[in-house]
NUZABA-679502 format. One record per residue (C-alpha): x negated, y, z negated; residue in one letter. Coordinates in steps of 0.25 Angstrom, whole numbers, plus 5000, padded with zeros to 4 digits. Layout:
<rs>
XYZa;...
</rs>
This chain:
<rs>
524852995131x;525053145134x;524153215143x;524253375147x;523353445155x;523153515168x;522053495179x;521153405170x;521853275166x;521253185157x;521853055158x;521952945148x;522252815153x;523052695144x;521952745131x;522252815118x;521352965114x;520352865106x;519752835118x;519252975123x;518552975109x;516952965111x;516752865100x;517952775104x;518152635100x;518552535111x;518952605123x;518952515135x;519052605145x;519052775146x;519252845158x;519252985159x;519553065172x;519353215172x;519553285184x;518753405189x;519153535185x;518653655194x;517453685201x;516753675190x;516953525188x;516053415182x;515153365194x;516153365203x;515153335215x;514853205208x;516153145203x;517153175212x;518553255210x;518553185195x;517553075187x;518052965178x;517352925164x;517352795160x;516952765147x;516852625140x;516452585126x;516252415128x;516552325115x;514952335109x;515052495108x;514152535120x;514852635130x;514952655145x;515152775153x;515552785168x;515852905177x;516752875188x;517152965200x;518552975205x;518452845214x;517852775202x;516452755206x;515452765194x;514652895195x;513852885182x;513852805170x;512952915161x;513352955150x;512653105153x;513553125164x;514953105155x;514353185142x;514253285154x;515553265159x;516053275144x;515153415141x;515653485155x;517053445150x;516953475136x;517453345132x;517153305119x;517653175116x;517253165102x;517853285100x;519253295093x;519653445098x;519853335112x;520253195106x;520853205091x;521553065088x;522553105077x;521753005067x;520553115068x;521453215067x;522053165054x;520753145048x;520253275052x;521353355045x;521353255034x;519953215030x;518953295036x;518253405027x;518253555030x;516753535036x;517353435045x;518353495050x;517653625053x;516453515060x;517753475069x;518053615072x;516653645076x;516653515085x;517753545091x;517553695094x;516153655099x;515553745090x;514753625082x;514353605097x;513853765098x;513153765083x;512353635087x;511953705100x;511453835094x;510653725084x;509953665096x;509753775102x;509053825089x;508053715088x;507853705102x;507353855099x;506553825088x;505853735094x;505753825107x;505053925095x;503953795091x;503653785107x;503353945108x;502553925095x;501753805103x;501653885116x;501154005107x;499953885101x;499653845116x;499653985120x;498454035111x;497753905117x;498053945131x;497454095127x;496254035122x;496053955135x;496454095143x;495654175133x;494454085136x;494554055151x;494554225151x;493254225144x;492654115155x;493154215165x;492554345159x;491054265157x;490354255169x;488854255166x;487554195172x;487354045168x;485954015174x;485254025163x;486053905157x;485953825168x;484353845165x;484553815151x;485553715156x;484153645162x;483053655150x;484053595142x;484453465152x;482753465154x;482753465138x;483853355138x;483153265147x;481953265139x;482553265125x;483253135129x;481853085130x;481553125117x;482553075112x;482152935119x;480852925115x;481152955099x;482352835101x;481152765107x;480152785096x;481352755085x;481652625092x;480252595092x;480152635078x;481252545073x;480652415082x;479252445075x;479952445061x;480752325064x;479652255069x;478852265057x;480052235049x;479652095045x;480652095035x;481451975042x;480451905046x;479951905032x;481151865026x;481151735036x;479851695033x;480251705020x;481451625022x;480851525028x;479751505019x;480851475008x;481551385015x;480051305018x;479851325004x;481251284999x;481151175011x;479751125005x;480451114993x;481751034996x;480650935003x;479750934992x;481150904984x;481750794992x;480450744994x;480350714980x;481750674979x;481550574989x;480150504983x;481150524971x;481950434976x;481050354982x;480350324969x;481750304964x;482350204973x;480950134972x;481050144957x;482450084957x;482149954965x;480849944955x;482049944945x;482949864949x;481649754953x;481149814938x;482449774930x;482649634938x;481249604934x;481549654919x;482649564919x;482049434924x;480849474913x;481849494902x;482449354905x;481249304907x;480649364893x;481949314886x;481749174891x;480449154887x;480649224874x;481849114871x;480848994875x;479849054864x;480949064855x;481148924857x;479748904857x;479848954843x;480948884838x;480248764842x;478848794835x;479748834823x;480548714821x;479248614823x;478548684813x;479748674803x;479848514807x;478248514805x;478548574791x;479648474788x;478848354791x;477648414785x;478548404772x;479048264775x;477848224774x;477448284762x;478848224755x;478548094760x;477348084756x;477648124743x;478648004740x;478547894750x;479747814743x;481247834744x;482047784733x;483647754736x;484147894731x;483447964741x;484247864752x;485447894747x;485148044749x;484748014763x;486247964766x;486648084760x;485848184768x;486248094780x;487748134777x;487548254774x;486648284786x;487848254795x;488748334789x;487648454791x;487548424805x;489148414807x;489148544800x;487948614808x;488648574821x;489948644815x;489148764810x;488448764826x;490048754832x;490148884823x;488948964828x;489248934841x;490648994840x;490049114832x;488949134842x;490249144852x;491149244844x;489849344842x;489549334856x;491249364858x;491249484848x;489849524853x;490649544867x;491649594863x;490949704853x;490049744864x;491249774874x;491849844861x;490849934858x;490649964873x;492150014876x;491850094863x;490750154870x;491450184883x;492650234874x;491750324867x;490950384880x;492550404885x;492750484871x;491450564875x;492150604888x;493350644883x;492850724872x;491850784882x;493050814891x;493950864879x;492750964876x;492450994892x;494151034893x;494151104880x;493151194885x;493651224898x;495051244890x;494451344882x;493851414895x;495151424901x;495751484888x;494651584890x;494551604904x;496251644904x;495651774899x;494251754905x;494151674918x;492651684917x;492751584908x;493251464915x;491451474918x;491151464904x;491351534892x;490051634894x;490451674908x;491151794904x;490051834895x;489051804904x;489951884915x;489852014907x;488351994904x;488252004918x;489152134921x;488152204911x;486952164916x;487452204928x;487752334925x;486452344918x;485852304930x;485152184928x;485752134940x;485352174954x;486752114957x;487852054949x;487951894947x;488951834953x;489751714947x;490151644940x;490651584955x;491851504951x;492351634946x;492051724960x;492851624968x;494151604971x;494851494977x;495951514988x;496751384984x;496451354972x;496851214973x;495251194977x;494851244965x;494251104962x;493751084974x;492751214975x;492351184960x;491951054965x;491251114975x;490551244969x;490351164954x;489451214946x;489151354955x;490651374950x;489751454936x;488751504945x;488251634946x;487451704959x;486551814959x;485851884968x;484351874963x;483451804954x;483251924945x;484751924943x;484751784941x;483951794930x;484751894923x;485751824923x;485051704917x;484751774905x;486251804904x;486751664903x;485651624897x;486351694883x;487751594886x;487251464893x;485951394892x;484751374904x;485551234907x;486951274907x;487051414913x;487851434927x;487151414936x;486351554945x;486451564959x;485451674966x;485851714981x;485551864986x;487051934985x;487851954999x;489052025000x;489451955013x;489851805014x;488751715021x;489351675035x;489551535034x;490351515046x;489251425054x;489151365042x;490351335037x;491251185034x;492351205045x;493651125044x;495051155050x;495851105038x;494851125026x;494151245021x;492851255017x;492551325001x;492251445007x;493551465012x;494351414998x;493651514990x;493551664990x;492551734980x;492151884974x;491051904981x;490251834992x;489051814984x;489751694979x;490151624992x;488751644998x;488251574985x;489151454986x;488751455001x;487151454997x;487351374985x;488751284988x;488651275004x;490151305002x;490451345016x;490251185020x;491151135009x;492551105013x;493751095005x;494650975008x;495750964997x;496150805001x;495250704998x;495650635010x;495450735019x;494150765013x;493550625015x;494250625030x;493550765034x;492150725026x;491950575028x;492850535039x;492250605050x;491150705051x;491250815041x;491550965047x;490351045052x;489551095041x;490351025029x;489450975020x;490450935008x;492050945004x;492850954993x;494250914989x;495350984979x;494950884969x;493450924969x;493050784976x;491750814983x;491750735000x;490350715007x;490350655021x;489750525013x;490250515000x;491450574990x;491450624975x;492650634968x;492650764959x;492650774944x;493250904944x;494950874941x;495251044939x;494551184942x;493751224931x;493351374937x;494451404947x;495751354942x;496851434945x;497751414934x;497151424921x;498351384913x;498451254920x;497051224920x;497251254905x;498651164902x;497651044911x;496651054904x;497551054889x;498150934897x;496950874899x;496450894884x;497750834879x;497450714887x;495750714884x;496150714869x;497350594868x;496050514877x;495250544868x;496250514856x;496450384864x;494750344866x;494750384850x;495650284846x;495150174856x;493650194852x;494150184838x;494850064842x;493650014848x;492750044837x;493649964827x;493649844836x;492149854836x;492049854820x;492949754820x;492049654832x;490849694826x;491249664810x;491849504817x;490549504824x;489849524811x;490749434805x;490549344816x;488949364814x;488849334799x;489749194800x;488549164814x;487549184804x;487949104793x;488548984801x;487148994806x;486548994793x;487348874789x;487048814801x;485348834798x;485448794785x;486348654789x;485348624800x;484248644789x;484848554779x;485248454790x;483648464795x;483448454779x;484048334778x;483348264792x;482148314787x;482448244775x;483048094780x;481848114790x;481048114777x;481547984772x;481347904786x;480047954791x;478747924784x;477548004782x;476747934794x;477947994803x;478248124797x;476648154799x;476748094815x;477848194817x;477348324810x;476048284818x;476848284831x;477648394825x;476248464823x;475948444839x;477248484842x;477048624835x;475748644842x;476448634855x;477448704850x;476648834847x;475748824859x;477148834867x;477548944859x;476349024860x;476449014876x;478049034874x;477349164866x;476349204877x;477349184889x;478449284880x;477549384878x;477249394893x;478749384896x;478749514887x;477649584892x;478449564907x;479749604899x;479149744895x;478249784906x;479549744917x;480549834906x;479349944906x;479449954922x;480849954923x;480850074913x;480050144918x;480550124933x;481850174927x;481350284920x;480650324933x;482050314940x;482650424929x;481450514931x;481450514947x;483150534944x;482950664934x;481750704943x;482750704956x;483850774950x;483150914949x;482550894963x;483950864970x;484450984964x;483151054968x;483350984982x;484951054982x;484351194976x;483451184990x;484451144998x;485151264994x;484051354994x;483651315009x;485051305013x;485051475009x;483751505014x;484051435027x;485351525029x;484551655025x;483351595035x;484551615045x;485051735040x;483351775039x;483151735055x;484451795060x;484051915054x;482651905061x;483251865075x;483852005074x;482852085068x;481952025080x;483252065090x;483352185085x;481852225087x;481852165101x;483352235104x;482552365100x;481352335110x;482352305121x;483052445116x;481652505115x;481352475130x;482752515133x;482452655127x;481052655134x;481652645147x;482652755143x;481752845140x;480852835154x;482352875160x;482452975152x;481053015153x;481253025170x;482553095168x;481853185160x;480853215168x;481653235181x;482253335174x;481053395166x;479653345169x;479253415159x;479553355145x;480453465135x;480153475121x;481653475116x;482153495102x;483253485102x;484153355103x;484853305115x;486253315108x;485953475107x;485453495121x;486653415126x;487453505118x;486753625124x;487053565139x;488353545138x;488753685132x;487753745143x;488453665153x;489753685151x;489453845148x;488953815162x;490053765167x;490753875162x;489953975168x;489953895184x;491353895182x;491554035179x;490454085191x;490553965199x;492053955200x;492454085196x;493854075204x;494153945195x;493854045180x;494754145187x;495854045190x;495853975178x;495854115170x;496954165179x;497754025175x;497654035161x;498054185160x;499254145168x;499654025158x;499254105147x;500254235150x;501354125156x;501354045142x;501154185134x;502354225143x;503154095140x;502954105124x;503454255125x;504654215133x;505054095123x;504654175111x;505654285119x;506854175121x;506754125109x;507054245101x;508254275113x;508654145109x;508554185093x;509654305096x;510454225107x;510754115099x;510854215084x;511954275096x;512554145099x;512654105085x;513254225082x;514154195094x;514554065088x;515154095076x;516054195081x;516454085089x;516753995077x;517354105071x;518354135084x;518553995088x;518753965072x;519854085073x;520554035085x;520453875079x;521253945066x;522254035076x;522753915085x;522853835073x;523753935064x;524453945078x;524753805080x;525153785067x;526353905066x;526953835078x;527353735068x;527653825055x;526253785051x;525253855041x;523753835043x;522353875040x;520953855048x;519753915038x;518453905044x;517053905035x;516053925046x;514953945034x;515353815028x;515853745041x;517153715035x;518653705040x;519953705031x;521253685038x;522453705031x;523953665036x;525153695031x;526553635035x;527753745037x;528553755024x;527553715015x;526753835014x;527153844999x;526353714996x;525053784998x;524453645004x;523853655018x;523053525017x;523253455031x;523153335022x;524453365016x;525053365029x;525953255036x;525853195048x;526253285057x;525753395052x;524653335052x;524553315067x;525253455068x;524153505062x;523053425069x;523753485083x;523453625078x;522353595075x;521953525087x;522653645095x;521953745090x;520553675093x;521053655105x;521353815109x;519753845103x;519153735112x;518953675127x;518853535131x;519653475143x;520653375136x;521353365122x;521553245116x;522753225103x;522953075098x;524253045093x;524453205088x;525953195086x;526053065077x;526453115063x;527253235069x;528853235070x;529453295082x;529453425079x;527853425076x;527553345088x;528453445097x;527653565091x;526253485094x;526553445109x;526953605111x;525853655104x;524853545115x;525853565125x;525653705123x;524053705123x;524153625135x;524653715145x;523853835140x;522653745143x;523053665154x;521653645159x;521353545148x;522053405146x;522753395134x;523053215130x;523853185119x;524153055115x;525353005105x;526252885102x;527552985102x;528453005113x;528253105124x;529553115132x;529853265127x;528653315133x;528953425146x;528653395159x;527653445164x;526353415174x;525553455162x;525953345155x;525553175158x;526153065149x;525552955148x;526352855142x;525552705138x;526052575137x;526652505125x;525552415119x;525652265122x;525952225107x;527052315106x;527852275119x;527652135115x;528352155103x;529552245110x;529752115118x;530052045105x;
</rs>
């Protein structure tokens, strides 16, 4: 490292020229000692006889900056103070006029554009320093010119205010007669207060008079409450019938079941003693056929009285024969009996036949009713996919737009609502069954507002449904705003109640499900454990009457019912699902019906097939017993005849005589046999009679109880609302009558007002004003009055303070009209100075342009060099053109094309002649001599040497690998010579 220099020494120790650079990369450590040059040096009363500068950029890129005074002590670590330091001095660190490295000077002559080049000469003339000042100093004027142009807006409002105050001085006139005026008006004040007190008076006594014979509210609540007697007479009326109803049923039922007991020990008793006539009968019957058999014995005996041999032999013969008879009736009886057994079997066994046909066929019925109920829903939800209106029945739609006309004809006074099931909506719709369950059949309901619309629209569905079967019609006044529910309302932390589930177009249809439903004390609990545990386990939550599961199932506290209901018929989600189930379902209802067909047919072919063996079965009965009668009358045949042959005439006539007797007992035990019967039968039919008519009175009082319950729930309801609006009706009275007696208290308020007001008015006035006006325009008039007063007091009264103040505001006046002239004056000097300096400043560019081309054409003959420096102020561009001594004929002057060391030959000029057309302290070259051979490098270090000694107040630092031992002696001159690095001398001792 070279240094030159004279009095001011810059001293770099043990670091290369990188580390003066501003923007440099890892320097541990830079200090810089400049000592003080001349009287004029850089605070020398601060820093001593020289400050040092320590400057240190740590590892994570932030920088530090310390100034140190010749002992070392810290002075300042600002970094105001060094760019001080840096600006006195003319340092520029980032300027390369100071430190060029020979890297920036290759890529300067090798890369950069002409506009660049001419940028680095404007830097490094400080020029580009000059142009940015005049820039600055041209907005800085401008906006100077906008703050005049302000100055000028406030200074019409300060003439105004000058202008005025003027005008206050100049007017000095009487003011007694506004102060009288001043006076009538505060007296008319006072009593116009009055006035006005009394006429709010009057009006508040008006309105209290007009409220109090408003009897509108009370009217309504008597009302009210005579409905709700009415409706309450009726419910009594109701379940008082219901109960005698009941009564008279329950009694009726233990009359039937003593009744029925009775019939049945009547019956038995009826059959029993129409079995002994029946014997009695038989009895009769069979004496009088043994009289007439006697009776006929005795005739043929009479008639031949002798018996020849012949006729004994045929007594043997009958004898024989009359044991086989009797050996064949007993086998004929064995028959009967095992007959009788097998009709009995087949009867059993025909009877349970025909009555699982039976139950077969009522299962068939069901199925087909089902097949028919699901075809029809299936052919709804083909209808609603373009229609949802139709998922409520295939006349809804029409019935729908029937409506929207009437409405628009006006035949409504308000538009029906419904059907329900399609106003709401269902926030999970996994309850769908569950609030179909819960509304049923309001689900096709519709609500009017009144009895006349109701009737319109009963003549609209009377053209689609018949009386029995059209939806059913809710009428409840319209309200746009929801009914408050909240002390009403089923509470539960984990379950919500229906009113929370659904969401629907209009409010009008969640008040009705409130009057109609009681919705709001209905929970929703999806598990049916949960249900039961929350409804019967413990006591239910306040006001919860009911709940209903996800499967429709409905809870009480005390009882259960499990619901019918398997999907959601009117708020299904997915209609194509609901479609593939029920085609599913339909697929499955016609193989069950496929399967009952076939097993009833079964059946029925089993029954032909009993009945026709049973017949079979019959016929053989009947003809065993006809073989049987006939065998028993041929063996009585032949008694009758042996009897004949053994018994004499005397005998036969001593028996048909006891025979005779016998048949007289006989029919006289018949005839009591008879009269007992008919008196069994009489009691059969008069204990049937009662006991049907007791249960036809049991199905009367049912059918007669049924519309009353439904009369009874109709009340309930219609109580229940009537009792709400009896709140709403007494809420409404309690603050009509709170608002009367809150405009009493007001009115006595106001009275004792108005007697305030009345003695402050007479203080003032005891005579009472007649005032026209009103107390808004005397107000108005005594405050312009008072303050034109106040003006006047203060221009008479304090006449030195109108004086002053006017005296003040002509001063700032003619002080900021004086200022405004003056900048309006140095802003226009400042338009010609800086037009001068302007002018100024480019024949400096031009001279120091001149002078940049002169020392380099110079620097470049000392070395047999040709060379060019054309300047485009207009354009802001720099061509340089070199060219080598002897290859002038080549006609290429591209540095480009140059070598090495002509190159850095060139860079020297160029840096040289910089050098003569600008001032700074040090100059810094890095490694300037590199590429050159001898005779190159000799020429440079002249050419520096050279410029150092002409200016040898400046320190010159030049910094190269080559050697320096042919340098002059001189006290100029300091060498400083580094050490070899440690990988190098590590490897010399190898």
């Amino acid at each position: 490292m070279v240094g030159l220099g004279g009095k001011a020494t810059m001293t770099n120790r043990g670091v290369s020229l990188k580390d003066f650079v501003k923007t440099g990369e890892t320097a541990a450590d830079i200090t810089v000692k400049l000592r003080n040059r001349g009287p004029d040096a850089y605070k020398k009363d601060v820093y001593g006889d020289y400050i040092s500068i320590e400057h240190r950029i740590w590892t994570d890129g932030s920088r530090t900056c310390k100034l140190k005074n010749k002992s070392g002590q810290l002075v300042s670590s600002k970094k105001e103070e060094l760019t001080g330091i840096l600006d006195h001095f003319n340092i520029q660190l980032d300027n390369p006029v100071s430190i060029l490295s020979q890297e920036m000077s290759k890529q300067f002559l090798h890369s950069k554009s002409e506009s660049d080049k001419y940028k680095f000469f404007m830097k490094a003339t400080l020029l580009e320093q000059m142009r940015a000042d005049y820039v600055h100093i041209k907005h800085t004027k401008t906006v100077t010119r906008q703050q005049v142009e302000r100055q000028e807006e406030c200074l019409k409002d300060l003439k105004q205010e000058f202008l005025q105050k003027k005008e206050r001085y100049e007017k000095c006139s009487s003011f007694s007669e506004l102060k009288a005026v001043l006076e009538n008006l505060k007296k008319a004040m006072a009593w116009c207060l009055v006035g006005e007190k009394e006429q709010l008076i009057e009006q508040l006594k008006e309105r209290i008079e007009k409220e109090e014979n408003n009897h509108k509210h009370q009217h309504n609540l008597q009302l009210c409450q005579t409905k709700i007697r009415q409706a309450e007479k009726q419910l009594q009326f109701i379940e008082s019938r219901i109960d005698s109803l009941r009564d008279e049923q329950k009694s009726l039922s233990e009359d039937s079941r003593k009744l029925k007991e009775q019939v049945k020990i009547v019956s038995k008793a009826h059959k029993e003693q129409e079995l002994v006539y029946f014997r009695a009968m038989n009895k009769l019957k069979q004496s009088e056929e043994e009289q007439n058999l006697l009776q006929e014995k005795i005739n043929k005996a009479k008639a031949s009285t002798n018996v020849n041999s012949e006729e004994q032999k045929q007594h043997k013969k009958r004898q024989k024969t009359l044991c086989d008879l009797k050996e064949k009736l007993d086998e004929l009886q064995n028959k009967c009996s095992q007959l009788n057994q097998e009709i009995s079997n087949k009867h059993q066994a025909l009877f349970k036949g025909r009555e699982e046909r039976d139950k077969l066929r009522l299962e068939e019925r069901n199925v087909k009713a089902s097949i028919e109920s699901k075809l029809k829903r299936r052919n709804q939800l083909h209808a609603s996919r373009s229609n949802k209106l139709k998922r409520f029945g295939d006349h809804v739609p029409e019935l729908m737009a029937l409506i929207a006309e009437a409405y628009a004809k006006g035949r409504f006074r308000k538009k029906p609502v419904g059907p329900i099931g399609a106003c709401i909506h269902l926030k999970d719709p996994t309850l769908a069954v569950a609030v179909e369950c819960c509304l049923r059949s309001f689900m096709k309901a519709f609500c009017c507002d009144n009895y006349k619309d109701e009737a319109v629209l009963e003549e609209l569905m009377s053209r689609f449904y018949s009386k029995s079967k059209r939806p059913q019609i809710i009428v409840s006044p319209f309200s746009e705003k929801l009914y408050n529910i909240d002390g009403r309302k089923a509470y539960h932390p984990e379950y919500p109640s229906v009113p929370d589930v659904i969401t629907a177009t209009s409010p009008v249809i969640i008040n009705c499900l409130v009057d109609m439903r009681g919705i709001e004390s209905i929970l929703i609990i999806k598990e049916k454990d949960k249900a039961r545990r929350v409804m019967q386990q413990g006591r239910p939550p306040k006001y919860c009457r009911e709940a209903f599961t996800a499967e429709g199932d409905q809870v009480y506290p005390n009882r259960y019912y499990t619901s019918d209901f398997s999907m959601a018929k009117y708020l299904g989600g997915d209609l194509e699902t609901e479609i593939s189930m029920l085609e599913s379902d339909l697929e499955n209802h016609q193989a069950q019906l496929s399967r009952f067909q076939l097993h009833v047919n079964s059946v029925s072919e089993d029954i032909v097939r009993m009945e026709s063996s049973l017949n079979s079965a019959v016929v053989t009965l009947k003809k065993t017993l006809a073989s049987m009668n006939q065998v028993k009358a041929t063996i009585t045949e032949l008694e009758t005849a042996a009897e004949e042959q053994i018994d004499d005439i005397s005998s036969l006539e001593e028996v048909a005589q006891e025979n005779q007797q016998k048949m007289e007992a006989e029919k006289q035990t018949v005839q009591e046999v008879k009269m007992e019967l008919d008196k069994h039968r009489e009691k059969a039919e008069d204990a049937d009679s009662k006991y049907s008519s007791v249960r036809d009175r049991i199905d009367q009082l049912s059918e007669e109880m049924e519309p009353l319950k439904d009369e009874q729930l109709k009340l309930e309801a219609e109580c229940a609302k009537h009792e709400r609006n009896l709140k709403i009706l007494e809420n409404k009275f309690k603050a009509h009558e709170g608002n009367i007696q809150a405009m009493k208290s007001e009115l006595t308020q106001r009275e004792e007002e108005l007697q305030e007001y009345v003695a402050k008015a007479t203080e003032i006035s005891p005579e009472r004003q007649q005032v026209t006006g009103s107390t808004k325009s005397i107000d108005a008039e005594i405050t312009r009055l008072k303050r034109k007063i106040k003006v006047y007091e203060s221009s008479h009264g304090e006449h030195e303070k109108v004086v002053r103040e006017y005296a003040e505001a002509f001063t700032l006046y003619r002080e900021k009209a004086n200022q405004v002239r003056d900048l309006r004056r140095f802003i226009d000097r400042l338009d010609n100075i800086v037009s001068d300096r302007q002018n100024r400043y480019k024949i400096m560019r031009r001279s120091l342009s001149v002078r940049c081309k002169l020392y380099f054409n110079n620097f470049l003959i000392k070395m047999n060099y040709c060379g060019s420096m054309i300047f485009d102020h207009n354009n802001e561009k720099l061509a340089i053109s070199v060219q080598p001594p002897g290859r002038e004929e080549d006609g290429v002057s591209d540095v480009r094309t140059l070598s090495g060391g002509e190159r850095s030959f060139s860079t020297v000029c160029f840096m040289l002649s910089l050098w003569e057309i600008t001032e700074s302290p040090f100059r810094c070259l890095d490694e300037f001599d590199v590429y050159m051979d001898m005779h190159n490098r000799s020429i440079c270090l002249n050419l520096l040497l050279e410029l150092s000694e002409r200016q040898h107040l400046r320190q010159f630092i030049f910094i190269t690998p080559l050697t320096t031992s042919y340098l002059p002696k001189s006290s100029l001159i300091k060498v400083h010579q580094l050490q070899d690095p440690e990988r190098e001398r590590s490897q010399s001792t190898r």
